[in-house]
N, CA, C and O of each residue as an XYZ file, in Angstrom:
800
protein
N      27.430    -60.200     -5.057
C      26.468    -59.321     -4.383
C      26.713    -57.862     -4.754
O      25.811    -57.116     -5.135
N      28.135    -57.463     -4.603
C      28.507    -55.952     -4.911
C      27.885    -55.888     -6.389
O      27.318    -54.810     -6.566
N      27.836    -56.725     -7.478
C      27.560    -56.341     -8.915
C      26.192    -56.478     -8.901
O      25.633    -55.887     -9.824
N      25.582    -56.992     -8.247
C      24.051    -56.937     -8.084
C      23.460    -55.502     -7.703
O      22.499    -54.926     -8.213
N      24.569    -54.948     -6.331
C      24.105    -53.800     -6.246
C      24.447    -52.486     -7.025
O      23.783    -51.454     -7.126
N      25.591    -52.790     -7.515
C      26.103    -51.600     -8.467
C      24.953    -51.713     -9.658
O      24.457    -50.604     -9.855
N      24.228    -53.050    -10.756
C      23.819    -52.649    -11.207
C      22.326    -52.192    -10.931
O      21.407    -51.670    -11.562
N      22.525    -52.577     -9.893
C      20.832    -52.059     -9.410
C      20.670    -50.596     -9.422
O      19.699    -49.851     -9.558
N      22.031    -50.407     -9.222
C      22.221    -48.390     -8.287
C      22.212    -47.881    -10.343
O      21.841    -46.800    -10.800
N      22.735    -49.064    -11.124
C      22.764    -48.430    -12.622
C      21.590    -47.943    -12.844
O      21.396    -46.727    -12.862
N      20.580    -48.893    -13.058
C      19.141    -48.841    -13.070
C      18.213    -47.857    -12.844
O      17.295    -47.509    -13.586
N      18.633    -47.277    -11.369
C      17.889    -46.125    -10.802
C      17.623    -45.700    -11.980
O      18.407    -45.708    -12.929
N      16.038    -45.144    -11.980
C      16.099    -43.440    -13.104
C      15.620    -42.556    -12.020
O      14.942    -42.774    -11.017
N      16.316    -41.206    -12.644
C      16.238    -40.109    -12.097
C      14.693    -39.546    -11.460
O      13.734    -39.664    -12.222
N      14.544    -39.177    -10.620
C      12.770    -38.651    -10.440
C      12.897    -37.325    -11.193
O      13.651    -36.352    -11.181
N      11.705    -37.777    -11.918
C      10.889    -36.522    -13.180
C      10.477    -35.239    -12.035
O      10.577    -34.042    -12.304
N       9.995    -35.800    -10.706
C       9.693    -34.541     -9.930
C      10.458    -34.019     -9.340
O       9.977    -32.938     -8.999
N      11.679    -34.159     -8.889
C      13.067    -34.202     -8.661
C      13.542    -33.067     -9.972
O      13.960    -31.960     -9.633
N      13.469    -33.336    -11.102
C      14.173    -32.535    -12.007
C      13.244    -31.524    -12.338
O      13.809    -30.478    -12.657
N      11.874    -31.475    -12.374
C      11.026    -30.916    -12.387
C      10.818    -29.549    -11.322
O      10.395    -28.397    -11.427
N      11.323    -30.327    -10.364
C      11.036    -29.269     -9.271
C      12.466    -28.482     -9.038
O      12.426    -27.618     -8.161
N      13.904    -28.699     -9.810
C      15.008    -27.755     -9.546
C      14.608    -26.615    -10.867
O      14.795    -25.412    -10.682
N      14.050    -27.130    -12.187
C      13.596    -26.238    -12.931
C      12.902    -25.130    -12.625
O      13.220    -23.954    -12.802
N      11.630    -25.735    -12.007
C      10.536    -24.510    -11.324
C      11.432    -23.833    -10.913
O      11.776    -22.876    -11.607
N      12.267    -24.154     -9.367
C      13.110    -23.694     -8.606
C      13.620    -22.474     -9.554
O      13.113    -21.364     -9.718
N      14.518    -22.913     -9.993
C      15.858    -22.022    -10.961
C      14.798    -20.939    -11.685
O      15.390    -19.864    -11.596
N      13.590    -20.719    -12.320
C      13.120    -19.888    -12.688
C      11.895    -19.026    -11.959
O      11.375    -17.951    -12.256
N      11.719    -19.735    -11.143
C      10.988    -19.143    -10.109
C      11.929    -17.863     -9.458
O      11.381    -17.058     -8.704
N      13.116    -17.756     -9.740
C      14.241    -17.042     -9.438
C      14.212    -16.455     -9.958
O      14.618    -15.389     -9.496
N      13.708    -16.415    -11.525
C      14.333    -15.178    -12.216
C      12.727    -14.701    -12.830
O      12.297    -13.579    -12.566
N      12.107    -15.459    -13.475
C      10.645    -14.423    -13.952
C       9.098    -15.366    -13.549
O       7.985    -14.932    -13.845
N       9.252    -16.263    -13.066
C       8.420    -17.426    -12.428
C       7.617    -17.123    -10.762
O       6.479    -17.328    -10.340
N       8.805    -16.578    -10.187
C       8.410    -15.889     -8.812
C       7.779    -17.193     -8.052
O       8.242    -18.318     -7.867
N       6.419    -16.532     -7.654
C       5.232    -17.220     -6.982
C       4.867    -18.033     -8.034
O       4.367    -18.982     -7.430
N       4.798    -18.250     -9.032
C       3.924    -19.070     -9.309
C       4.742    -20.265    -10.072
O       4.133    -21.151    -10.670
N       6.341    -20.214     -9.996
C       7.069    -21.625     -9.857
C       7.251    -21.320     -8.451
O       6.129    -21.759     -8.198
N       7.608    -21.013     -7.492
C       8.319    -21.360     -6.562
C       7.344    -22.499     -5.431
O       7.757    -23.437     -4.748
N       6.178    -22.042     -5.567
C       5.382    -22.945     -4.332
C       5.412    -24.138     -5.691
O       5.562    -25.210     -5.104
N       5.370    -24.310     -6.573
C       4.966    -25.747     -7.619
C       6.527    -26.480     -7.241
O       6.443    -27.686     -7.005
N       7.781    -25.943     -7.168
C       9.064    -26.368     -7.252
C       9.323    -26.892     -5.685
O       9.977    -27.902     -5.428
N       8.641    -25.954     -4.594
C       8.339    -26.535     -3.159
C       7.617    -28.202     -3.188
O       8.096    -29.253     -2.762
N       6.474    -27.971     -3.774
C       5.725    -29.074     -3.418
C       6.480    -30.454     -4.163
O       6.672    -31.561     -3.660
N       6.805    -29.996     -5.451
C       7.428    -30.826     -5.971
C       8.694    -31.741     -5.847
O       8.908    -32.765     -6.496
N       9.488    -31.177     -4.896
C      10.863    -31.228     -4.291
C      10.482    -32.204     -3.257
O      11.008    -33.316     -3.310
N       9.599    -31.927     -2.280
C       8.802    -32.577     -1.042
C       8.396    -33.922     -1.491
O       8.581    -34.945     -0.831
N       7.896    -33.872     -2.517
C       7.445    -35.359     -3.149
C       8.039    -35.870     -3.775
O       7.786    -37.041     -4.057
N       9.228    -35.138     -4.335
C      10.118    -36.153     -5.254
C      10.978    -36.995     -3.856
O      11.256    -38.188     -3.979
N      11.337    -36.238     -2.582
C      12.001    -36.676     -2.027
C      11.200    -38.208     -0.932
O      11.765    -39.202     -0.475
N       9.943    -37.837     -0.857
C       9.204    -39.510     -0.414
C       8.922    -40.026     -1.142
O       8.509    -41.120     -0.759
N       8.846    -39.802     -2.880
C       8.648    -40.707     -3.921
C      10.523    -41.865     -3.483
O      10.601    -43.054     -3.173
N      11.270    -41.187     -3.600
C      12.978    -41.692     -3.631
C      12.996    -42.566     -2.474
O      13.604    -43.635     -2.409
N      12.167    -41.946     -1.410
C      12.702    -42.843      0.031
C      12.103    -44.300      0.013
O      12.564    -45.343      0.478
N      10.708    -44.003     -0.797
C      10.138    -45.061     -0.534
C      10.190    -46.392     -1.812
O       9.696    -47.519     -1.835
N      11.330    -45.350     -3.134
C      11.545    -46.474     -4.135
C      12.192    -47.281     -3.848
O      12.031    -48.177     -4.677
N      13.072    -47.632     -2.942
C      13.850    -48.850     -2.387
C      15.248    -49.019     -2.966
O      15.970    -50.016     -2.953
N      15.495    -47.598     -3.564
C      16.789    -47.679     -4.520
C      16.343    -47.427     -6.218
O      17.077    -47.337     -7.203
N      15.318    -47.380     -6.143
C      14.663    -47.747     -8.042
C      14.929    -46.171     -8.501
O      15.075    -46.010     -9.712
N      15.020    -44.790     -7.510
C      14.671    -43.731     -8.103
C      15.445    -43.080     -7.525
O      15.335    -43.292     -6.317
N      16.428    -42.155     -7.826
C      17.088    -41.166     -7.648
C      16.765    -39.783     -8.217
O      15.881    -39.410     -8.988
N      17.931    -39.027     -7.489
C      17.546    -37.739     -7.610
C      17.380    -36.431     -6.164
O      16.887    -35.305     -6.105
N      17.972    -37.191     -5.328
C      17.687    -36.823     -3.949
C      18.104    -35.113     -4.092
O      17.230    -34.250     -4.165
N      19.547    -34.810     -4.117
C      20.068    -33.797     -5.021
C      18.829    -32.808     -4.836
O      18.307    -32.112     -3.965
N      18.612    -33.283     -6.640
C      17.915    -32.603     -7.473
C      16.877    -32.156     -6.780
O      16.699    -30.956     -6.989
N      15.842    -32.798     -5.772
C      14.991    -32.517     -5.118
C      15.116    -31.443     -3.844
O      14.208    -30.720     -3.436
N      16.364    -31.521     -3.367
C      16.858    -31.344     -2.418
C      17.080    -28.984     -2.853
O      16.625    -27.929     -2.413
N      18.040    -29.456     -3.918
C      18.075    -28.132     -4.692
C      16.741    -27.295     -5.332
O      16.612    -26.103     -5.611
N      15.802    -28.446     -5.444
C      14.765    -27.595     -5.777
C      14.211    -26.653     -5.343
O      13.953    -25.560     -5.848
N      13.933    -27.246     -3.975
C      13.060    -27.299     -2.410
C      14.052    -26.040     -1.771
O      13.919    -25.683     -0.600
N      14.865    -25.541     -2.516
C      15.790    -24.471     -1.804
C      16.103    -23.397     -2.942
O      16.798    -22.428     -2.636
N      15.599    -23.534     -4.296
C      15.239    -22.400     -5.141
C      14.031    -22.021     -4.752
O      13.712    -20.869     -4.461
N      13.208    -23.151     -4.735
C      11.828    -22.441     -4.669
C      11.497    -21.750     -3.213
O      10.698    -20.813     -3.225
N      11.879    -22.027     -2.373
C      11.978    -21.024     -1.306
C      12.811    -19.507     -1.576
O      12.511    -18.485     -0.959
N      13.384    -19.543     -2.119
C      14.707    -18.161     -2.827
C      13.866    -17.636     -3.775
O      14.131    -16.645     -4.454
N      12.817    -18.306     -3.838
C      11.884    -18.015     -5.243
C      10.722    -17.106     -4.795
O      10.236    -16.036     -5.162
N      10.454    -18.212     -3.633
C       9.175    -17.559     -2.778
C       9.765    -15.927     -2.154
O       9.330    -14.900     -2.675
N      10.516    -15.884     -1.305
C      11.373    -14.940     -0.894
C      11.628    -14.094     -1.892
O      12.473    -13.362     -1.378
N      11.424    -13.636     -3.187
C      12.209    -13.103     -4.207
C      10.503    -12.639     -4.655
O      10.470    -11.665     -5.408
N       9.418    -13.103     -4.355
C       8.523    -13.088     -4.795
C       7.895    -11.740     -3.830
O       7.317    -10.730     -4.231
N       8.198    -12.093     -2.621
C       7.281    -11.544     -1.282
C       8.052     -9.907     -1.912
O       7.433     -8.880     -2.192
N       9.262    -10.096     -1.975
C       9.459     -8.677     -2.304
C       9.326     -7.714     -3.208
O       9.307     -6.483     -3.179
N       9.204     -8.886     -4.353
C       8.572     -7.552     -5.618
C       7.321     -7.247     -5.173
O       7.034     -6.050     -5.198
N       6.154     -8.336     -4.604
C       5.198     -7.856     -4.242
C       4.806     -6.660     -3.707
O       4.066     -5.724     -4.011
N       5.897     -7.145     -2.370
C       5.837     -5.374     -1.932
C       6.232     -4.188     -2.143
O       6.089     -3.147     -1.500
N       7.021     -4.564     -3.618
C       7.834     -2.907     -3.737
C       7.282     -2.582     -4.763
O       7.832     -1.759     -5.494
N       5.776     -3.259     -5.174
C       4.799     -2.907     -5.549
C       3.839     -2.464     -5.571
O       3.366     -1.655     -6.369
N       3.205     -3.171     -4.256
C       2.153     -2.639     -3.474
C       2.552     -1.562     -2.928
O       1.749     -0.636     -2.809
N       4.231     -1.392     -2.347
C       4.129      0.418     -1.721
C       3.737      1.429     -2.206
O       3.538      2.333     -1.395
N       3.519      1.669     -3.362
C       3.169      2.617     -3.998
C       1.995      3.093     -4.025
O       1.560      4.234     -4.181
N       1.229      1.480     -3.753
C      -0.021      1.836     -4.108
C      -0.316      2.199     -2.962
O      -0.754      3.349     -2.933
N      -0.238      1.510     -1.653
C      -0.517      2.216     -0.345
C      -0.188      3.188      0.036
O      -0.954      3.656      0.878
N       1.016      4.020     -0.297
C       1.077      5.092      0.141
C       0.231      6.086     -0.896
O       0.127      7.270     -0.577
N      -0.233      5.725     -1.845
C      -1.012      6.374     -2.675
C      -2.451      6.559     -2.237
O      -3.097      7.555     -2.561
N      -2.994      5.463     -1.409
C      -3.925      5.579     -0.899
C      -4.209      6.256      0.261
O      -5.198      6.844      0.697
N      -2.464      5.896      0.879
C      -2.535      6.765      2.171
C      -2.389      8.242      2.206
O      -2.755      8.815      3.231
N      -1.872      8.977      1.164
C      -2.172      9.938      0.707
C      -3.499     10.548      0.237
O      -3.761     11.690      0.616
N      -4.076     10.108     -0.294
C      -5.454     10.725     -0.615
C      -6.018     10.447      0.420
O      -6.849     11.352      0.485
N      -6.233      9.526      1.716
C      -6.852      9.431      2.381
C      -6.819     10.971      3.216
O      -7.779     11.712      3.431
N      -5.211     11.192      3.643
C      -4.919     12.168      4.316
C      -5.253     13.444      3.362
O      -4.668     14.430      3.810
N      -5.773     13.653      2.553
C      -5.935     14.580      1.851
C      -7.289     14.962      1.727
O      -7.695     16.119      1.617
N      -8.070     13.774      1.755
C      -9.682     14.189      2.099
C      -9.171     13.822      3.552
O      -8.479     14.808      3.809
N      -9.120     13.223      4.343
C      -9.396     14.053      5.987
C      -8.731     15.944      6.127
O      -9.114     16.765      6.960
N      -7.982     16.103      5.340
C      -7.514     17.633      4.806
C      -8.809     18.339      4.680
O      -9.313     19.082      5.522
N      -9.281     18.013      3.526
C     -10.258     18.395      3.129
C     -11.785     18.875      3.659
O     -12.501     19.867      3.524
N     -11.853     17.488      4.386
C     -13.031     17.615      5.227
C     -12.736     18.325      6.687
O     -13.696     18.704      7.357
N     -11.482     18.485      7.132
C     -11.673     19.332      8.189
C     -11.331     20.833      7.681
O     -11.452     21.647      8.596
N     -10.911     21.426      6.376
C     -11.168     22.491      5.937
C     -12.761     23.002      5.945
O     -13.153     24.031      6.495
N     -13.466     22.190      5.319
C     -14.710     22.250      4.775
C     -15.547     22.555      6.241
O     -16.616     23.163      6.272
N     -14.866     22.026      7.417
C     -15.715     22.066      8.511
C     -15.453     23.144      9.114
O     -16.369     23.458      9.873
N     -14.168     24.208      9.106
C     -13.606     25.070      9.285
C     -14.614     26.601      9.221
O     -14.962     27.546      9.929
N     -14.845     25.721      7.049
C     -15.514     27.212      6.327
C     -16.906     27.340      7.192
O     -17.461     28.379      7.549
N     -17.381     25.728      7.466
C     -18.997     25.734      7.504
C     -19.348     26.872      9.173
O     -20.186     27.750      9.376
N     -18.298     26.309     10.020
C     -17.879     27.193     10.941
C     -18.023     28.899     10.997
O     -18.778     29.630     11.638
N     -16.842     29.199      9.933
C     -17.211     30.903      9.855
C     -18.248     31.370      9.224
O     -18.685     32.515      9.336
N     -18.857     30.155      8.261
C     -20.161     31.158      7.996
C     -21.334     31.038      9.354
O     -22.290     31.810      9.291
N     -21.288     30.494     10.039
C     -22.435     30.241     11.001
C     -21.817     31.212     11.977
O     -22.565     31.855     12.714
N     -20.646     31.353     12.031
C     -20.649     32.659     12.660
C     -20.936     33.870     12.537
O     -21.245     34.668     13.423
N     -20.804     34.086     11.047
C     -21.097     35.199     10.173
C     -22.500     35.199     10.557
O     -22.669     36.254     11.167
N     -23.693     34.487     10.502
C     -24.346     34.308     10.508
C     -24.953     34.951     11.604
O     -26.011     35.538     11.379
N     -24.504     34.957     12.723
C     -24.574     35.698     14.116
C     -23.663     36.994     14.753
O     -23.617     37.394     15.916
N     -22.923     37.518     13.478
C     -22.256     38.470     14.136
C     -22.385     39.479     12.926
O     -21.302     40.060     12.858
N     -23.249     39.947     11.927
C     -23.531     40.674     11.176
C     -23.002     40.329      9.920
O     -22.946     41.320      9.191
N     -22.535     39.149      9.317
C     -22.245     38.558      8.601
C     -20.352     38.428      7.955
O     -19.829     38.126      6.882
N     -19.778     38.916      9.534
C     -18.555     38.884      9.532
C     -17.631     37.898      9.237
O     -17.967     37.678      8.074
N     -16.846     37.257      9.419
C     -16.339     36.253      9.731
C     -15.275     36.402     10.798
O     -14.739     37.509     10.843
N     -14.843     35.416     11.731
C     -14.099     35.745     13.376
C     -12.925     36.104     12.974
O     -12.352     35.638     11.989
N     -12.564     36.827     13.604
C     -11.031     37.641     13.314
C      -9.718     36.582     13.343
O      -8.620     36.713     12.802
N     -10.281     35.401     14.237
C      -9.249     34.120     14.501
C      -9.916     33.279     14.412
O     -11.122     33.498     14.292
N      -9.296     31.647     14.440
C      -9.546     30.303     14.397
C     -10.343     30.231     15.906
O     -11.433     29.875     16.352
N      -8.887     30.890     16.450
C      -9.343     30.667     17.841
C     -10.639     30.658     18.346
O     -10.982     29.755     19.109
N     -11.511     31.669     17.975
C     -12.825     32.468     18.578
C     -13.312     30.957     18.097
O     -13.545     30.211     19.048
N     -13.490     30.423     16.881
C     -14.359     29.238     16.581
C     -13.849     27.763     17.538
O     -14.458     26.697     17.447
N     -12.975     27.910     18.181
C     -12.572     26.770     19.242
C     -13.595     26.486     20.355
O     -14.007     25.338     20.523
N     -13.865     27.150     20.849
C     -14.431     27.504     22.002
C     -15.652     26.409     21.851
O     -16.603     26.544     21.081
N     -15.418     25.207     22.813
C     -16.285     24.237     22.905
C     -16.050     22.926     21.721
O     -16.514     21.797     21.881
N     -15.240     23.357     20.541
C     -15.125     22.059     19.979
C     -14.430     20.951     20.529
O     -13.849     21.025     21.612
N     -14.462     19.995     19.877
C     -14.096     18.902     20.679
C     -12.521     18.761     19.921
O     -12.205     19.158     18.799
N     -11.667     18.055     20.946
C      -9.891     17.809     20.887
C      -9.966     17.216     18.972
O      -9.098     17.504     18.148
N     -10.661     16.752     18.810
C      -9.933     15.662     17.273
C     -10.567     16.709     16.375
O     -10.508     16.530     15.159
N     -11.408     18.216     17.060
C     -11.872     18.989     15.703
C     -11.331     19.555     14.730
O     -12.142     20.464     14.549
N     -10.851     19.638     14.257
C     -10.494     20.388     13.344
C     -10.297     22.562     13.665
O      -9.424     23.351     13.304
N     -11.524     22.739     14.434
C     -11.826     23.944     15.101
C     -10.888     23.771     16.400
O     -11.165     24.617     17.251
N     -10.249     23.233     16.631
C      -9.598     23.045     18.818
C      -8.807     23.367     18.413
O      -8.124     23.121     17.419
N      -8.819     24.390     19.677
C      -7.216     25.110     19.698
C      -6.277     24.369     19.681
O      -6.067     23.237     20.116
N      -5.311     25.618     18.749
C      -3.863     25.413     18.135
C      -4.094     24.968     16.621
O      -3.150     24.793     15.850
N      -5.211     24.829     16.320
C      -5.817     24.423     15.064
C      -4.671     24.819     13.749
O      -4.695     26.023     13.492
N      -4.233     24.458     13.367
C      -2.510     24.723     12.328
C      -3.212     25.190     10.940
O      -2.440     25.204      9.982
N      -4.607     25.590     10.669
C      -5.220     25.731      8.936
C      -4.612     27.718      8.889
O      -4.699     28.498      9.838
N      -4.152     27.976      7.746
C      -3.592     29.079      7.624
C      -5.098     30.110      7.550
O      -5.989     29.853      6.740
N      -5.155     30.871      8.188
C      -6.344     32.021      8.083
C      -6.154     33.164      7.591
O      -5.122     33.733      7.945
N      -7.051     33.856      6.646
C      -6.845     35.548      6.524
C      -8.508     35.910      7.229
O      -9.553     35.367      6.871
N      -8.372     36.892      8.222
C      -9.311     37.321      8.794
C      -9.403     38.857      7.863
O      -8.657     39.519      7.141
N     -10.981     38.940      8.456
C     -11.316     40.578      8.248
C     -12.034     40.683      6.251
O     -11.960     41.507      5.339
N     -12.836     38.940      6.510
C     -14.278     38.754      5.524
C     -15.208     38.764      5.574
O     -15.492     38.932      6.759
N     -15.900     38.701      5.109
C     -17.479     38.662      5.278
C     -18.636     38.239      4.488
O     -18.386     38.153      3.286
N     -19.966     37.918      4.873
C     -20.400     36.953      3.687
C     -20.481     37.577      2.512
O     -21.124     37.072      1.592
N     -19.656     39.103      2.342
C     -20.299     39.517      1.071
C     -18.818     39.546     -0.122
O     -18.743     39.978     -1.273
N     -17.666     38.807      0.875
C     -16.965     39.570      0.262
C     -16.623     38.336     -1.322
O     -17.175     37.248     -1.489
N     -15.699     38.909     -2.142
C     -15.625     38.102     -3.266
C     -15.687     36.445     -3.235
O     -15.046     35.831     -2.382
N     -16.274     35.955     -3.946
C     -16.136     34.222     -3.430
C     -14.933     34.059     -4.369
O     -14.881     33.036     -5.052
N     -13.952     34.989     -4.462
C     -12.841     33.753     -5.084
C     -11.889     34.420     -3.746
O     -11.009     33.581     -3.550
N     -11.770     35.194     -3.085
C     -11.066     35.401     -1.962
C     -10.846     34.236     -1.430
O     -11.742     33.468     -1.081
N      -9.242     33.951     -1.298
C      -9.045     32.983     -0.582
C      -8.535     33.107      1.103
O      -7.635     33.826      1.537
N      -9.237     32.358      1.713
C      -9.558     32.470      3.006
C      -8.542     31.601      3.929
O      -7.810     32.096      4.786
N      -8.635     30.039      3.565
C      -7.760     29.534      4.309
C      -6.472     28.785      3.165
O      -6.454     28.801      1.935
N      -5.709     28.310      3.921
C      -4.932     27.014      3.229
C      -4.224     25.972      4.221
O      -3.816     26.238      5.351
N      -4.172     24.922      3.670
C      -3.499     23.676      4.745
C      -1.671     24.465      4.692
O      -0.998     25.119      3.895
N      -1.525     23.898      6.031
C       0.142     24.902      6.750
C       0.801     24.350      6.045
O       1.705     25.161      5.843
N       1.124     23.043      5.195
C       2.276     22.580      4.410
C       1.375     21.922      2.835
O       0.335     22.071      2.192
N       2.434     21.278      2.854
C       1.934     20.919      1.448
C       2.183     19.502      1.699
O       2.737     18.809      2.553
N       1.384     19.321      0.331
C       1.350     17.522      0.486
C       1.774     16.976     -1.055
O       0.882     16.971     -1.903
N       2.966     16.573     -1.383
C       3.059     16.170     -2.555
C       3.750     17.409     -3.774
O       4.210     17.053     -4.859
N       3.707     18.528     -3.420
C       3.559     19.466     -3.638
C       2.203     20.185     -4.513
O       2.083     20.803     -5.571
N       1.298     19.726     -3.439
C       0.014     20.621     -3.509
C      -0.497     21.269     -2.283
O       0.020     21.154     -1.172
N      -1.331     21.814     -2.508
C      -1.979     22.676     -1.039
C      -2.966     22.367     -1.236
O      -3.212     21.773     -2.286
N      -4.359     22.750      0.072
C      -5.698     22.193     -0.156
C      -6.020     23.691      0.340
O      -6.003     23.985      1.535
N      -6.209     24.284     -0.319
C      -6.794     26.144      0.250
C      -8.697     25.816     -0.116
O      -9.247     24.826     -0.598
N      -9.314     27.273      0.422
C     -10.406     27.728      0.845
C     -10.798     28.865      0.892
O     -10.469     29.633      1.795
N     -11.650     29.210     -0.166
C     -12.119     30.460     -0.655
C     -13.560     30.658     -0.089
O     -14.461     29.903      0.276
N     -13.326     32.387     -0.201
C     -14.408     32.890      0.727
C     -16.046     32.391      0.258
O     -16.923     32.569      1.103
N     -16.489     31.692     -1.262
C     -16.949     31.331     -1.192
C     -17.911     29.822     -1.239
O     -18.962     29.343     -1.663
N     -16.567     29.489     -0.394
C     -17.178     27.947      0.057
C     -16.244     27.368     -0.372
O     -15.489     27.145      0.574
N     -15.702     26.843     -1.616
C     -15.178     26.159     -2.365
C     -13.524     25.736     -1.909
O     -12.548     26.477     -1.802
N     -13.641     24.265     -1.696
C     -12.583     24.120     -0.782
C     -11.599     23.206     -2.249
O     -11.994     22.246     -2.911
N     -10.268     23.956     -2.358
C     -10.007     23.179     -3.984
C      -8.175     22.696     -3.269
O      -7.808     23.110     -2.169
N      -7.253     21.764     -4.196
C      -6.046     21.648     -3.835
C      -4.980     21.994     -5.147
O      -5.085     21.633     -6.319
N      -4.386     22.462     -4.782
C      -3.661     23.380     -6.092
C      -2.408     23.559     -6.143
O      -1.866     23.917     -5.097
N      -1.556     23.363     -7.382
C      -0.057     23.231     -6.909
C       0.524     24.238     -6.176
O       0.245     25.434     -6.259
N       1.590     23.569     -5.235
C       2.032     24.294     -4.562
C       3.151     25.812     -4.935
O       3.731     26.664     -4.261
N       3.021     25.545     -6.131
C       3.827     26.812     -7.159
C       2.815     27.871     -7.415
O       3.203     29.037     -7.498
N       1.743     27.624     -7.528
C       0.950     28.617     -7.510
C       0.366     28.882     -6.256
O      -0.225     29.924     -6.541
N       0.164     28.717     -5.308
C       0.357     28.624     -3.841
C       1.200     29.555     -3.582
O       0.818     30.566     -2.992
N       2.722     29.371     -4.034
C       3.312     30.560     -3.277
C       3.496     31.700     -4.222
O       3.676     32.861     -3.855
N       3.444     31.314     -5.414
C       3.064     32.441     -6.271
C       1.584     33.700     -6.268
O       1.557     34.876     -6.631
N       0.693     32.963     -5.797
C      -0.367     34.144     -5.796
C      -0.892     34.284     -4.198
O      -1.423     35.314     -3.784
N      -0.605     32.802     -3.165
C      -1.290     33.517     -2.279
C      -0.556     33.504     -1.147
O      -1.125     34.198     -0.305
N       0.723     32.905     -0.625
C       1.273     32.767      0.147
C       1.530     33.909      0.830
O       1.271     34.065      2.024
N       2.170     34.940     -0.084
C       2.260     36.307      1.099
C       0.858     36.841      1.196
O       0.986     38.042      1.435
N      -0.647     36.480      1.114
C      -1.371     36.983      2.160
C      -1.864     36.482      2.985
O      -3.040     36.723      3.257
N      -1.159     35.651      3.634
C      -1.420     34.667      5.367
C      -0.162     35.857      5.828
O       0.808     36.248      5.179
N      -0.559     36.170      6.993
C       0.067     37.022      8.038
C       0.650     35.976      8.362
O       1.443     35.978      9.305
């Protein structure tokens, strides 16, 4: 009986999905990622109910066993290049996003002093402040408003006069605002080179 079963246990052949799936595994580790590691998962899973249910004919339990635990190390190895990929790009996006909301509450700033100008002999308000008065909390205009101002313009004066600039920098750029209209973002080296000392 024992030589019946020893050569039976000879016999076994190895499962192809079993060896198949520690391969995926093992390179799914190194340049395979995602796209061995879930094939070396599934494969591992089935080599191991292909084995249970050969009756002894197929081995490889192991092999399946090791697969089913690269390709998870695989998957895991995957999730993270992903993301230390994608960060870049999101914060890239999240940057420009914050840079046009920059933008557009500059722009709403300028549209501001000229409509004041507009009603006060074509001045512009000596402060941010004066343009607060009634805007709403998320304006851009509500007090404490942080956009850098030079007062004491007017609609006539040069349109390359620069009027406002955002209080920090972003990246090392600034998003400034010239007296005529033109709301631009510009390195922050030339920023403190030509206009920084004229914000009071």
């Amino acid at each position: 009986m024992s030589h019946i079963l020893s050569s039976s246990a000879a016999a076994a052949k190895t499962s192809g999905q079993a060896i198949w799936s520690l391969v995926l595994g093992i390179l799914s580790m190194g340049c395979l990622w995602l796209l061995g590691s879930i094939p070396a998962i599934l494969l591992g899973i089935a080599a191991l109910k292909s084995i249970d249910r050969s009756g002894g004919t197929l081995k490889g339990r192991g092999l399946g066993i090791a697969g089913i635990v690269t390709g998870s190390v695989g998957v895991f190895t995957g999730i993270l290049i992903l993301a230390s990929l994608a960060m870049p790009a999101y914060n890239g996006v999240q940057h420009r996003a914050a840079t046009a909301r920059e933008m557009m509450g500059m722009q709403q700033v300028m549209l501001a002093c000229r409509t004041y100008a507009a009603d006060h002999d074509g001045r512009f308000p000596a402060s941010l402040a004066v343009l607060a008065e009634g805007a709403s909390p998320e304006s851009a205009l509500a007090s404490g408003s942080s956009i850098l101002y030079r007062p004491g313009f007017t609609e006539t004066s040069a349109p390359s006069e620069i009027l406002l600039a955002s209080p920090v920098p972003r990246r090392d750029k600034r998003i400034v605002g010239f007296s005529g209209g033109n709301i631009e973002v510009i390195p922050e080296a030339r920023f403190q080179s030509d206009y920084a000392h004229l914000f009071p």
